[in-house]
C-alpha positions as CSV (number, residue, x, y, z in Angstrom):
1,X,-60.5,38.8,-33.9
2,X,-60.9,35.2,-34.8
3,X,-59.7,34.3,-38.6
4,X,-63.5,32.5,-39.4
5,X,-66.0,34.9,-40.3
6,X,-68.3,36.1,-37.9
7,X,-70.7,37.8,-39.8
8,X,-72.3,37.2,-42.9
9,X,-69.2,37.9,-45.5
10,X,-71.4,38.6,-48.7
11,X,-73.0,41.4,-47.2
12,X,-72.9,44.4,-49.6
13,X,-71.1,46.3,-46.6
14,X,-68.6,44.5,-46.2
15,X,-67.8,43.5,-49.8
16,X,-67.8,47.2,-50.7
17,X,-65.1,47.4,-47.9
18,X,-63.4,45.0,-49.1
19,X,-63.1,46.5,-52.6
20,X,-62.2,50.0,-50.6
21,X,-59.1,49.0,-48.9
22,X,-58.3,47.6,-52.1
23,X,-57.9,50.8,-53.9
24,X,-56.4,52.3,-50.8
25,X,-53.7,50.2,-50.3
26,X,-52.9,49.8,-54.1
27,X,-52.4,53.5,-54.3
28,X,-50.0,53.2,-51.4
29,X,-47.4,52.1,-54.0
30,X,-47.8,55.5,-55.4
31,X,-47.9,57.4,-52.4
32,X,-44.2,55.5,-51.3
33,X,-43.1,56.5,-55.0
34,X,-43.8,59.8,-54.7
35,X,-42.7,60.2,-50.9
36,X,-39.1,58.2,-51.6
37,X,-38.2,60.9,-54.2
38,X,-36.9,63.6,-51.0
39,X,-37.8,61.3,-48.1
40,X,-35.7,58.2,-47.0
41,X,-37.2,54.7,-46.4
42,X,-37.0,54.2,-42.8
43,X,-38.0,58.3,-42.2
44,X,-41.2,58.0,-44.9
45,X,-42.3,54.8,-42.5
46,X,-41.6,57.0,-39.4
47,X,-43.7,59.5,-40.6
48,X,-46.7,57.4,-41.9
49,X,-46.6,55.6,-38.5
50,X,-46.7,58.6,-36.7
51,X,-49.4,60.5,-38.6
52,X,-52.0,57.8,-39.2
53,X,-51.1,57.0,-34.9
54,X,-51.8,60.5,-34.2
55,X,-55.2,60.4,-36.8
56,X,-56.6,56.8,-35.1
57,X,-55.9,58.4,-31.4
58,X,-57.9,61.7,-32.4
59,X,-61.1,59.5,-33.5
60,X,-60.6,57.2,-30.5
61,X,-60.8,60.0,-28.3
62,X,-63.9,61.5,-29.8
63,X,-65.2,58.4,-29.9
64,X,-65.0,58.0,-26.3
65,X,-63.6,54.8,-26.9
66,X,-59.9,54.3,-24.3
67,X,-56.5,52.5,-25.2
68,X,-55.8,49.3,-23.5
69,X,-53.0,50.3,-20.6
70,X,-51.9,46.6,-19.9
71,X,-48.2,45.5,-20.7
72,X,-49.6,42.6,-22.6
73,X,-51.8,44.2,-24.9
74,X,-49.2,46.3,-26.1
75,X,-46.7,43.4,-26.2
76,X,-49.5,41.7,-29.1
77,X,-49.7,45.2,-30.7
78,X,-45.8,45.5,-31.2
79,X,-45.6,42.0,-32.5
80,X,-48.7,43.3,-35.1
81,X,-46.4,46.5,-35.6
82,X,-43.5,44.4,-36.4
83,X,-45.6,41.9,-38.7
84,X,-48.0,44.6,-40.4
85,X,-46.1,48.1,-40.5
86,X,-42.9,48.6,-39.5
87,X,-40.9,45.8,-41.0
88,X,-43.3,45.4,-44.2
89,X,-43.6,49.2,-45.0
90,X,-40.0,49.7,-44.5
91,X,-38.7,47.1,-46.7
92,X,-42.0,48.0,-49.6
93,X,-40.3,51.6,-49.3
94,X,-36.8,50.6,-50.1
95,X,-37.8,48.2,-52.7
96,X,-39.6,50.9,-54.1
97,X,-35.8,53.1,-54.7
98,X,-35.1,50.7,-57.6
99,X,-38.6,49.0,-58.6
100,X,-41.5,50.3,-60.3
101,X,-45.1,50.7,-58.1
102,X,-46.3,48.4,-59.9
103,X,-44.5,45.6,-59.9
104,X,-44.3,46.0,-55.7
105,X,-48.1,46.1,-55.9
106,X,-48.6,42.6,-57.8
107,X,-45.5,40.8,-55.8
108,X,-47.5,41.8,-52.6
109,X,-50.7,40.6,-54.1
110,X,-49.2,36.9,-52.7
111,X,-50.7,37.5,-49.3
112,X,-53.1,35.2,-49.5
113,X,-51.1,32.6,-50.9
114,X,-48.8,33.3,-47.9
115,X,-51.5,33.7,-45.4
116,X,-52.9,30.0,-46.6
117,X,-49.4,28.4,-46.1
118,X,-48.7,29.6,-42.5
119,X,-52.0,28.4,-41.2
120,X,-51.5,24.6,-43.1
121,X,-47.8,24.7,-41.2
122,X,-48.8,26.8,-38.1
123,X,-52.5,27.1,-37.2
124,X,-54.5,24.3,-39.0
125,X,-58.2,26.1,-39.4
126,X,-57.9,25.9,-43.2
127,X,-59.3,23.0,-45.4
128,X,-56.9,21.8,-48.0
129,X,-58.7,21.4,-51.2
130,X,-57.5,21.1,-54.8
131,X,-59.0,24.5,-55.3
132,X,-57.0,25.8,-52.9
133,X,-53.4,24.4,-53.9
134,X,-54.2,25.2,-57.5
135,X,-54.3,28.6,-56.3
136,X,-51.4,28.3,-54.1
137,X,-49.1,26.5,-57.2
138,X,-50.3,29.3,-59.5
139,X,-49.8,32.3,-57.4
140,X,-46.3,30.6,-57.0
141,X,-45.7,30.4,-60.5
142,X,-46.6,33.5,-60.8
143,X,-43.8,35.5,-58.2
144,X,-41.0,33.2,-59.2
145,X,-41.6,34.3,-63.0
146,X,-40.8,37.7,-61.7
147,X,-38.7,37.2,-59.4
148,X,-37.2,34.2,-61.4
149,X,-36.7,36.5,-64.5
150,X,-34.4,38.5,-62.8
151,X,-32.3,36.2,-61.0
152,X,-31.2,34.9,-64.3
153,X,-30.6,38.3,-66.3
154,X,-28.5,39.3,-63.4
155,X,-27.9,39.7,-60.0
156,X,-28.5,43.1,-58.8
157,X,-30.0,45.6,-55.9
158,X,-33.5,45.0,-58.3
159,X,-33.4,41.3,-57.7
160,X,-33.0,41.9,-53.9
161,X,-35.5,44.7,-53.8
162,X,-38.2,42.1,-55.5
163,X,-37.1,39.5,-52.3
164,X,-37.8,42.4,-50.2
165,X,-41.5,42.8,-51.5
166,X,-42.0,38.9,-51.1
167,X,-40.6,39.0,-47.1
168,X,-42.8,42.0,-46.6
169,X,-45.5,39.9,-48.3
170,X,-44.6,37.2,-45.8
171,X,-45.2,39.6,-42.9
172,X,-48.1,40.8,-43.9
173,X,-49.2,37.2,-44.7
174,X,-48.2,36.4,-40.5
175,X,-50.8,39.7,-39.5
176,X,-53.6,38.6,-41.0
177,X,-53.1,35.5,-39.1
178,X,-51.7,37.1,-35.6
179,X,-54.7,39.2,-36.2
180,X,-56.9,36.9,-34.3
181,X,-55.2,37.5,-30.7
182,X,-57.1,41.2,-30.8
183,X,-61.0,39.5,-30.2
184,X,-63.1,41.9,-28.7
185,X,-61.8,45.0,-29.6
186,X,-63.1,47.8,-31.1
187,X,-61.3,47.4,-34.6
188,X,-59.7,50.9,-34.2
189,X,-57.9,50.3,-31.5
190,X,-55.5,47.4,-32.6
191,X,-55.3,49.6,-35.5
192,X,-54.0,52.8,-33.9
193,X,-52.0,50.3,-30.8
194,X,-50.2,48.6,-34.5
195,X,-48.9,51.9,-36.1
196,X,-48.1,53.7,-32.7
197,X,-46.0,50.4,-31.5
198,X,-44.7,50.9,-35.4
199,X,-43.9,54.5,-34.6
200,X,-41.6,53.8,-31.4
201,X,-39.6,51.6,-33.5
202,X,-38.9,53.5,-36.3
203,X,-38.2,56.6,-35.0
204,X,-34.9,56.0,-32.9
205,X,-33.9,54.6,-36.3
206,X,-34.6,57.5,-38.2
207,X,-33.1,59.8,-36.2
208,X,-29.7,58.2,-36.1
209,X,-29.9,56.9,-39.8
210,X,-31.1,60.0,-41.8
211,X,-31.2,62.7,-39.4
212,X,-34.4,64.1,-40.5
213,X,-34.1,67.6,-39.8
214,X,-31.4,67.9,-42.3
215,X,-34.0,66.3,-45.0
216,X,-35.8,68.8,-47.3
217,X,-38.5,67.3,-48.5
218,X,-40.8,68.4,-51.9
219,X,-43.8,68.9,-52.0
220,X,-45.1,65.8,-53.9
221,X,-43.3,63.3,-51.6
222,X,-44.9,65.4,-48.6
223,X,-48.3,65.3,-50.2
224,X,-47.3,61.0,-50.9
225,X,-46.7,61.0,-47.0
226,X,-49.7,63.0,-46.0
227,X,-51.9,60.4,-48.3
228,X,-50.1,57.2,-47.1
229,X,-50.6,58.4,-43.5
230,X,-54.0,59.6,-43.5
231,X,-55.9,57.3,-46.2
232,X,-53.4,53.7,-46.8
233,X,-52.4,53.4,-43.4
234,X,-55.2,55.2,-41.3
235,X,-58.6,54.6,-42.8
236,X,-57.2,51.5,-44.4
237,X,-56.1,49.6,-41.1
238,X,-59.4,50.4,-39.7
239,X,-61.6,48.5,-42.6
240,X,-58.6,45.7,-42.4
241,X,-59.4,44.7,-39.1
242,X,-63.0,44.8,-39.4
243,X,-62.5,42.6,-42.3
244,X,-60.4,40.4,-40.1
245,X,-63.4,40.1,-37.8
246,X,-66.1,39.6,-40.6
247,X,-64.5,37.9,-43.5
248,X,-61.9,35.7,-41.9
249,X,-57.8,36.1,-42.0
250,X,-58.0,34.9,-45.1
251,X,-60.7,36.9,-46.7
252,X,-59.8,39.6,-45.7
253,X,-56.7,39.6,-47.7
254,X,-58.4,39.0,-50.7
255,X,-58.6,42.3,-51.6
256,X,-55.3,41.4,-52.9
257,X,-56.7,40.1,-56.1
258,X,-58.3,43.6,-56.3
259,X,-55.8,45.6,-55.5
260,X,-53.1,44.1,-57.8
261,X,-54.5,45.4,-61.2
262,X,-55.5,49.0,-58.8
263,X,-52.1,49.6,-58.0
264,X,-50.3,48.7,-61.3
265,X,-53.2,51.1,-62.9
266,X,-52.4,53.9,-60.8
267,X,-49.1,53.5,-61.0
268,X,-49.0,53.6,-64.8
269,X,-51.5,56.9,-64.9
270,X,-49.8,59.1,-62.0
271,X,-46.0,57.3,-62.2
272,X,-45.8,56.8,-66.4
273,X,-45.2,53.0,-65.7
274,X,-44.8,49.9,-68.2
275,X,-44.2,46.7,-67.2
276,X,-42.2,44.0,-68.4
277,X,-44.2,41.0,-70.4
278,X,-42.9,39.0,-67.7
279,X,-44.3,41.2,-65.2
280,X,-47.7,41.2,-66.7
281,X,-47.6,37.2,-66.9
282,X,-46.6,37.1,-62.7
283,X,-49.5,39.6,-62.2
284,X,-52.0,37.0,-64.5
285,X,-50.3,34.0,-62.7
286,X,-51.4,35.8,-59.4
287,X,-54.6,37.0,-59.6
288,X,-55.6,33.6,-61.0
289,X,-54.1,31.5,-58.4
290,X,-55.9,34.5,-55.2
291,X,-58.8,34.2,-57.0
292,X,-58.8,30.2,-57.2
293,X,-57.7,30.5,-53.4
294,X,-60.6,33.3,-52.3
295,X,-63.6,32.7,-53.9
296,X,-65.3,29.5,-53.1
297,X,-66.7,27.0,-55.4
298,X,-70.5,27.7,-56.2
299,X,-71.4,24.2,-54.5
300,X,-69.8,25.8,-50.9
301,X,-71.2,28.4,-49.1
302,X,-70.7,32.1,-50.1
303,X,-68.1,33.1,-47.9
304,X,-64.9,34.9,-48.9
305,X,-63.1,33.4,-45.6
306,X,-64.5,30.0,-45.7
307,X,-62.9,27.0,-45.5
């Protein structure tokens, strides 16, 4: 899936997916807050990975549609697993033990930002423009208010869980990118090839670092697993990579801009949630600057990924 667009972006489909896997990956937050309460971290990723695997294989199958069997396939998908699940949903999840929803949801709203910057340094297919930067600078701004705020209050297992949003935002930032090496596939299969790769990681880890058959789980953090699984990994991963294919690396993270005021309004409804006033100025800082970044001046051409 090459990171230009390769279909016409402001299609109605494809802006309504756009605005779907927003509001399925800003509930996610919730889904990790609810799941963390009886589940740990690293067995919570497990069993999303797992699930959504099993899910993507099941509608692959009825599809009629095969996995890839070569060794260097699956070498690509664990790289995606490392980039896009496993290392980025387990480090959301343990952020999450000592940081609200909400304020995970708007420092990982920065993908864009960070998807720009690693293909200026790395891959090269973006235009620089003043709009651009401005973007960038802002977006900045806006995480090191947050993150800045807290470094200077105090040093603490909060500050480091905010760092651990911003490298999972990193990763995620690296997918969107690595995304390309999956061209010609049906999007469902790097999808289901991502999360399964994820799976075989996380799962030796789980069982030796929280035994999960000792675990007794609730019922809410079951029900948070069963809707991270099924809707914010599962159905989600398959409109990301479509969007990958259609809007461009980065337009298809800038749902981000979307899902940043999603997320910190579920979280507030289901979790009880108030942010700080610094928080709320990051999240402004940040959806200015992915909005400055994403959508193009009127004198361009109306496309979410051009450059």
């Amino acid at each position: 899936m090459g990171t230009k667009p390769s279909d016409h972006p402001n299609h109605p489909v494809e802006l309504a997916l756009l605005a779907i896997l927003a509001t399925l990956w800003g509930a996610s937050y919730t889904f990790i807050k609810l799941g963390i309460e009886t589940i740990p971290p690293v067995t919570l990723i497990a069993g999303r990975t797992i699930l959504a695997g099993a899910v993507l294989l099941l509608i692959l199958r009825l599809r009629g549609i095969r996995m890839p069997r070569d060794a260097g396939t699956w070498r690509r998908f664990t790289v995606q697993a490392c980039l896009n699940s496993a290392i980025p949903f387990t480090l959301i999840a343990w952020a999450e033990t000592s940081v609200y929803a909400g304020l995970a949801v708007i420092l990982n709203s920065m993908t864009p930002v960070f998807t720009f910057l690693i293909t200026i340094m790395w891959s090269r297919h973006e235009a620089t423009s003043a709009h651009k930067m401005a973007g960038v600078l802002i977006g900045l701004a806006g995480t090191c208010a947050i993150v800045g705020s807290q470094a200077f209050s105090h040093v603490g297992q909060e500050l480091v869980a905010q760092l651990a949003v911003v490298l999972a935002t990193i990763c995620y930032a690296g997918a969107a990118i690595f995304g390309k090496n999956f061209k010609g596939l049906d999007p469902m299969v790097p999808a289901a090839g991502s999360v399964i790769a994820g799976a075989a990681l996380l799962i030796p880890v789980s069982l030796v670092v929280d035994r999960p058959w000792l675990l007794e789980p609730s019922t809410s953090s079951l029900l948070g697993l069963a809707g991270l699984a099924l809707f914010s990994t599962a159905v989600a991963f398959v409109i990301y990579f479509r969007l990958i294919r259609t809007l461009g690396s980065v337009g298809a993270t800038a749902q981000a801009y979307l899902r940043a005021p999603i997320g910190v309004a579920i979280g507030a409804y289901f979790l009880g949630e108030r942010l700080t006033a610094t928080a709320w100025i990051g999240l402004v800082c940040i959806l200015v600057g992915v909005a400055l970044m994403t959508i193009p001046p009127r004198r361009s051409k109306p496309a979410l990924g051009a450059a």
